[in-house]
LOLODO-171842 format. One record per residue: x, y, z of N, C-alpha, C, CB in turn; residue in one letter. Coordinates in nm, 4 decimals, padded with zeros to 6 digits, always signed. Glycine has a CB too. Example, Ala and Ser with C-alpha at 12.3 -4.5 7.8 and 13.67 -1.06 7.14 Angstrom:
      n_c1      n_c2      n_c3     ca_c1     ca_c2     ca_c3      c_c1      c_c2      c_c3     cb_c1     cb_c2     cb_c3  residu
  +01.3190  -00.5690  +00.7800  +01.2300  -00.4500  +00.7800  +01.3200  -00.3300  +00.7800  +01.1308  -00.4473  +00.9046       A
  +01.2850  -00.2250  +00.7080  +01.3670  -00.1060  +00.7140  +01.2900  +00.0030  +00.7870  +01.4084  -00.0598  +00.5725       S
END
This chain:
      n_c1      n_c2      n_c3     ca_c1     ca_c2     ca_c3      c_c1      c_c2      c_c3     cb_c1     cb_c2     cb_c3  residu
  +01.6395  -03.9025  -02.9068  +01.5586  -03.9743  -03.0017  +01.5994  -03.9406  -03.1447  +01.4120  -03.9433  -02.9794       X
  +01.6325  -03.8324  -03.2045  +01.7200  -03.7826  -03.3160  +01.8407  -03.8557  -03.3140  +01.7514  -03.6353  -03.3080       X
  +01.8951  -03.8771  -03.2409  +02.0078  -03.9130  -03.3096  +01.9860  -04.1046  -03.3369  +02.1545  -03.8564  -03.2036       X
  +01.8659  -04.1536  -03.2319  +01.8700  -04.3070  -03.3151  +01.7858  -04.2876  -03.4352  +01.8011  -04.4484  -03.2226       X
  +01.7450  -04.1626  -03.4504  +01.6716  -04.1558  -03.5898  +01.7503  -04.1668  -03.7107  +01.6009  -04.0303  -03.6053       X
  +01.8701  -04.0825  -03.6984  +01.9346  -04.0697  -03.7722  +02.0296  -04.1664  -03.7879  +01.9627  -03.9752  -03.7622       X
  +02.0905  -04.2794  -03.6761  +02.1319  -04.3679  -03.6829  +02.0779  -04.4990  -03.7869  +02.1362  -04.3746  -03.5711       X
  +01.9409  -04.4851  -03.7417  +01.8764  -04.5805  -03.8652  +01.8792  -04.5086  -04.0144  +01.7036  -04.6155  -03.8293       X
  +01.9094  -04.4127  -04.0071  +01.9043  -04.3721  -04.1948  +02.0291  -04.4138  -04.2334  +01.8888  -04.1888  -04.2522       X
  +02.1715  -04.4209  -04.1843  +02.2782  -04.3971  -04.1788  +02.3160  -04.5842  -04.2506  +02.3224  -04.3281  -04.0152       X
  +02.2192  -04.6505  -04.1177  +02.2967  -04.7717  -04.1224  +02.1593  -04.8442  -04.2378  +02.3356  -04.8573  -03.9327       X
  +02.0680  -04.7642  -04.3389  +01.9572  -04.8145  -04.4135  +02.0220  -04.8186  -04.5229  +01.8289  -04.7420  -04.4183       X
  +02.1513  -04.6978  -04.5288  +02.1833  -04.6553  -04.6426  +02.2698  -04.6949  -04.6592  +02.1850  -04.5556  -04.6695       X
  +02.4016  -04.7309  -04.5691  +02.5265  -04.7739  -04.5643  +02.5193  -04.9555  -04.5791  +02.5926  -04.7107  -04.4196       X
  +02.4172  -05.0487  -04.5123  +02.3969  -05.1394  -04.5240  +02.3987  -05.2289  -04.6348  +02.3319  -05.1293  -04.4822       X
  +02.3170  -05.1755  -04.7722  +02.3364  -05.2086  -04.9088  +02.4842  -05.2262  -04.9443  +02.2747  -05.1042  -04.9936       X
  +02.5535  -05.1209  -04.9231  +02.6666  -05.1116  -05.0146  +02.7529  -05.2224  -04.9429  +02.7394  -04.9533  -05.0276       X
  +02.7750  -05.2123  -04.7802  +02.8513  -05.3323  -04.7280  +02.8020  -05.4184  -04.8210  +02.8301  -05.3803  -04.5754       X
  +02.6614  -05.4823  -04.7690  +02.6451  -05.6039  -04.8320  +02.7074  -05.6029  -04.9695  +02.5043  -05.6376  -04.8374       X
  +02.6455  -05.5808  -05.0567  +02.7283  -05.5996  -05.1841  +02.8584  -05.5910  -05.1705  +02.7001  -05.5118  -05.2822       X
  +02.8970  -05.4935  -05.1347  +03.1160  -05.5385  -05.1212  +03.1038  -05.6758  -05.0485  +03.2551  -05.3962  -04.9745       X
  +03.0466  -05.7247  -05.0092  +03.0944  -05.8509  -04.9686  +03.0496  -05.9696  -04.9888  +03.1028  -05.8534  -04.8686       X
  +02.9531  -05.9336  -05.0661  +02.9030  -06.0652  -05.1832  +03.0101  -06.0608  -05.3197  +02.7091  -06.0293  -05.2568       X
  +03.0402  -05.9233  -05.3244  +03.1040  -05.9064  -05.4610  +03.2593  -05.9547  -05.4242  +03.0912  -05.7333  -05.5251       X
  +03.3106  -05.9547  -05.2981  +03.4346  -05.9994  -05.2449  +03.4337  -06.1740  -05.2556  +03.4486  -05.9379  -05.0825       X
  +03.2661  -06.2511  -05.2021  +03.3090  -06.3462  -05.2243  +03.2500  -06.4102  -05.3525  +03.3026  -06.4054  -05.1188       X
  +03.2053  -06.3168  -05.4410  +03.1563  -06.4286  -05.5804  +03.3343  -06.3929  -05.5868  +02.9990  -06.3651  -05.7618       X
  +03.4177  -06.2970  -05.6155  +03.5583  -06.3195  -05.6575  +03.6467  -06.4039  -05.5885  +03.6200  -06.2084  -05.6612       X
  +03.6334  -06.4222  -05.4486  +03.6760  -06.5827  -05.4018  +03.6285  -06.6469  -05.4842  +03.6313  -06.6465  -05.2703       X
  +03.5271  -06.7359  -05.4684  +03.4582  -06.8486  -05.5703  +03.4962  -06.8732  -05.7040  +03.3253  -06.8230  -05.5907       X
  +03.5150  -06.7764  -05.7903  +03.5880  -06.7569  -05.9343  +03.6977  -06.8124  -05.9249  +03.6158  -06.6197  -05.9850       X
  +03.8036  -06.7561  -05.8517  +03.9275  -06.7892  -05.8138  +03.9351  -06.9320  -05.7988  +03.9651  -06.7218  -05.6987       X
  +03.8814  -07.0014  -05.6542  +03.8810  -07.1189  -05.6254  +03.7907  -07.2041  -05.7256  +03.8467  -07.1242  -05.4931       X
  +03.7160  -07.1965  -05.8438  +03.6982  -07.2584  -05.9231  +03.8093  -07.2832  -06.0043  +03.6102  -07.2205  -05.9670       X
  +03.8542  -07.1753  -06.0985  +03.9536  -07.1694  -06.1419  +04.0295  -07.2453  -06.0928  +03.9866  -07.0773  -06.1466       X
  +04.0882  -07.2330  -06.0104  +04.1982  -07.3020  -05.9711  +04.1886  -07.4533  -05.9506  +04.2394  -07.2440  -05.8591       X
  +04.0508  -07.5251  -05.9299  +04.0436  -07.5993  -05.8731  +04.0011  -07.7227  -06.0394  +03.9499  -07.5538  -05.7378       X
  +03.9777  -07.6274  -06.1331  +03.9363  -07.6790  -06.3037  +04.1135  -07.7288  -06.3269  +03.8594  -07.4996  -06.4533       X
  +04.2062  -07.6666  -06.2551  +04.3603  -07.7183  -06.3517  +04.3846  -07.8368  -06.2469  +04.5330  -07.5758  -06.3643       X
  +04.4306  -07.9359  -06.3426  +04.4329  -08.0721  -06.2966  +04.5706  -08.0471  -06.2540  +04.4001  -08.1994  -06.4031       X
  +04.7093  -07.9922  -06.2821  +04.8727  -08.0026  -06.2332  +04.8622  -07.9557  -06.0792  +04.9939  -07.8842  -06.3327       X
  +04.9650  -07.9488  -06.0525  +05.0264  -07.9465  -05.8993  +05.0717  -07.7944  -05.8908  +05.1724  -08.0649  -05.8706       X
  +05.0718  -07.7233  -05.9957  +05.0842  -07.5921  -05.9674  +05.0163  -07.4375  -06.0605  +05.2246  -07.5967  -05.9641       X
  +04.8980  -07.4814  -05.9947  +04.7858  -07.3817  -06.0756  +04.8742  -07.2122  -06.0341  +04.5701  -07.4022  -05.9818       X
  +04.8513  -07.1556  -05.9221  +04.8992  -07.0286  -05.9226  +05.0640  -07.0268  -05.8741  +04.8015  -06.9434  -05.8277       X
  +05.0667  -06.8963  -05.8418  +05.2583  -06.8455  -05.8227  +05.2978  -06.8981  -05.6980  +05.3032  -06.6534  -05.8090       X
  +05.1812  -06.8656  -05.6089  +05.1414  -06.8930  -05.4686  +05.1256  -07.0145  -05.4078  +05.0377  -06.8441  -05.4474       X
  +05.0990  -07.1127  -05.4649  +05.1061  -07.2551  -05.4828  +05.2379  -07.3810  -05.4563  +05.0740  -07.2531  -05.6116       X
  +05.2141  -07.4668  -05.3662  +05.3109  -07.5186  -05.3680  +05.3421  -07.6586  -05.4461  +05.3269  -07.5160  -05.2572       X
  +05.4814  -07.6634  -05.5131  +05.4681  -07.7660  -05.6013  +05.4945  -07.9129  -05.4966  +05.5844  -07.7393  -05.7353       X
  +05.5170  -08.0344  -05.6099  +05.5169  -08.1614  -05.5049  +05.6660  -08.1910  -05.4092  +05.4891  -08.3088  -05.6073       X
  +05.7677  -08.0856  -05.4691  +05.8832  -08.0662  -05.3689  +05.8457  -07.9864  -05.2972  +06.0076  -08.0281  -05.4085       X
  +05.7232  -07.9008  -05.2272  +05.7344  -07.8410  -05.1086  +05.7630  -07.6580  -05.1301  +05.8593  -07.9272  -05.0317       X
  +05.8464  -07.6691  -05.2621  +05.8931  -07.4939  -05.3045  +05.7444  -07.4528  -05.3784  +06.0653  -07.4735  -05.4515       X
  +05.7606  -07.2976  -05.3279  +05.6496  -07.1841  -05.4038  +05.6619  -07.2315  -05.5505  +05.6980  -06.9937  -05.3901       X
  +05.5181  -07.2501  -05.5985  +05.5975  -07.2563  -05.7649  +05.6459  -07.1642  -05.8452  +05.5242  -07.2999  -05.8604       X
  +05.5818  -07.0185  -05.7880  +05.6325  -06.9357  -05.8807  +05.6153  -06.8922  -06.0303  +05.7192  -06.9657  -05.8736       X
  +05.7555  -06.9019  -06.1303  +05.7609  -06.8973  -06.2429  +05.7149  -07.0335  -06.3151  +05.8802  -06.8535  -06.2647       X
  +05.6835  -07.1341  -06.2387  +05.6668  -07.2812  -06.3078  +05.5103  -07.2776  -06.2754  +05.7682  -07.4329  -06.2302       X
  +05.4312  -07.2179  -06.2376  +05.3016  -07.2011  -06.2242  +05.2121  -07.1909  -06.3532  +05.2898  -07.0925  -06.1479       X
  +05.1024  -07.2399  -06.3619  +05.0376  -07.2612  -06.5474  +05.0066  -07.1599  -06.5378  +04.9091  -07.3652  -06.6158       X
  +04.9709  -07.0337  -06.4328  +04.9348  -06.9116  -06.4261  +05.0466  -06.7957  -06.5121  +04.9196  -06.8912  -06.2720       X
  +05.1538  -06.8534  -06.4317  +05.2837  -06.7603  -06.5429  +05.2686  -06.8050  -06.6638  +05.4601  -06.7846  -06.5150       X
  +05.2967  -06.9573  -06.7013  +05.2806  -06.9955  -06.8494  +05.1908  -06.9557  -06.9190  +05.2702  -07.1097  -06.8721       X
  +05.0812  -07.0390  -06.8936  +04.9893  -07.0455  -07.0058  +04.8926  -06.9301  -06.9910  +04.9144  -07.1828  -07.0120       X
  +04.8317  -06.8911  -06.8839  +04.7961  -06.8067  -06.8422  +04.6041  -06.8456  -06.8435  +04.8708  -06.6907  -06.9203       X
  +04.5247  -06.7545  -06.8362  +04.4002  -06.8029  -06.8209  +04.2908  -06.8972  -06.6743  +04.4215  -06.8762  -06.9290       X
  +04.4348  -06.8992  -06.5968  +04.3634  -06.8903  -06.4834  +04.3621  -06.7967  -06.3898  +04.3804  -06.9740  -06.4307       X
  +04.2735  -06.7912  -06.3130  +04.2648  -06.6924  -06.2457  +04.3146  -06.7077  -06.0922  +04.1385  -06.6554  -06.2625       X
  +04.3806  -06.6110  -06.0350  +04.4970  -06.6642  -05.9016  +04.4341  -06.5294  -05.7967  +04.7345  -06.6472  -05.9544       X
  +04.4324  -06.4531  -05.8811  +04.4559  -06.3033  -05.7897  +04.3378  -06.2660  -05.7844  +04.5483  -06.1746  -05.8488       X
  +04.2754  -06.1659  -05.7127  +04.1206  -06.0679  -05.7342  +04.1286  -05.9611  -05.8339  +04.0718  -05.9790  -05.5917       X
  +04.2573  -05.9429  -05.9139  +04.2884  -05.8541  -06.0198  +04.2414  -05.9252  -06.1567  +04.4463  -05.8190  -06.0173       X
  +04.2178  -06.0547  -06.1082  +04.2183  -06.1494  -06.2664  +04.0675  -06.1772  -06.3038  +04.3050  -06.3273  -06.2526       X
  +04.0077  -06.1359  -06.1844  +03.8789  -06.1581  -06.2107  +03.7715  -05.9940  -06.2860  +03.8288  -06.2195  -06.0479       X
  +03.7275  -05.9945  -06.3798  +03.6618  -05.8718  -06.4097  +03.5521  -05.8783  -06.4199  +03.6921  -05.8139  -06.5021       X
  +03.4781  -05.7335  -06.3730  +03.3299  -05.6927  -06.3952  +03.2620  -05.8427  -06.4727  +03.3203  -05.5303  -06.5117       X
  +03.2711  -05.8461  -06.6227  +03.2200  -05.9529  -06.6665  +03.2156  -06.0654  -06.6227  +03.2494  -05.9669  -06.7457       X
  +03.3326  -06.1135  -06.5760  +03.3177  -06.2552  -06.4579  +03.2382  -06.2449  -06.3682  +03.4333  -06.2942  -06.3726       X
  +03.2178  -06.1766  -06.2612  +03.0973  -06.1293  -06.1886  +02.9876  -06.1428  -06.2047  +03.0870  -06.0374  -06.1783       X
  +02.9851  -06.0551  -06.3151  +02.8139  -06.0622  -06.3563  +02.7570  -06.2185  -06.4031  +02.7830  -05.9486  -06.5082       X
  +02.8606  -06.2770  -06.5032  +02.8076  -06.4370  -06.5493  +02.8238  -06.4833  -06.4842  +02.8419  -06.5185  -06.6400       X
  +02.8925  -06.5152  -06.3392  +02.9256  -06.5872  -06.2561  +02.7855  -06.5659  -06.1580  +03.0715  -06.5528  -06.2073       X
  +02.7039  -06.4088  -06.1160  +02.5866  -06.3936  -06.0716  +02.4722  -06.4730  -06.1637  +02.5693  -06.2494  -06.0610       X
  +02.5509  -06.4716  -06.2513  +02.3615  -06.4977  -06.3847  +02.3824  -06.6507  -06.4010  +02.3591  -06.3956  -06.6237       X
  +02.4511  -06.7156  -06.3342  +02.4704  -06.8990  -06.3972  +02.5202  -06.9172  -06.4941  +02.3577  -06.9859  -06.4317       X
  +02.5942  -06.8066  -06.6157  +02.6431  -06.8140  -06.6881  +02.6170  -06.8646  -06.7908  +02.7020  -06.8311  -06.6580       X
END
């Protein structure tokens, strides 16, 4: 009986934090796929394929111009939070 006692403290306490890593995993999906989905060309990220079929790469508005967001590195704390608050 101790040890499902302690099982429930374990998984009361550990439970929060999953959840949040994985709300916080997908508000940074969502960012991303907004982003990406606001640039009207044929090759928003690197990862992206252009209308010949090749990776775009260096021809990506992500290399150029920059300001969109492609990766989970591009997204920060502050995006998060306004992206939680409706901005």
């Amino acid at each position: 009986m101790r040890k499902v006692g302690l099982l429930a403290v374990v998984v009361l306490v550990a439970f929060p934090v999953i959840a949040s890593a994985q709300s916080r995993d997908a508000v940074i999906h969502r960012i991303i796929e907004e982003s990406r989905a606001a640039y009207r060309g044929a090759c928003p990220c690197p990862y992206d394929l252009s209308r010949d079929g090749k990776e775009c790469g260096a021809r990506s508005a992500y290399m150029k111009a920059g300001g969109i967001k492609c990766f989970p590195r591009d997204v920060t704390a502050r995006d998060i939070e306004e992206y939680r608050h409706g901005r």
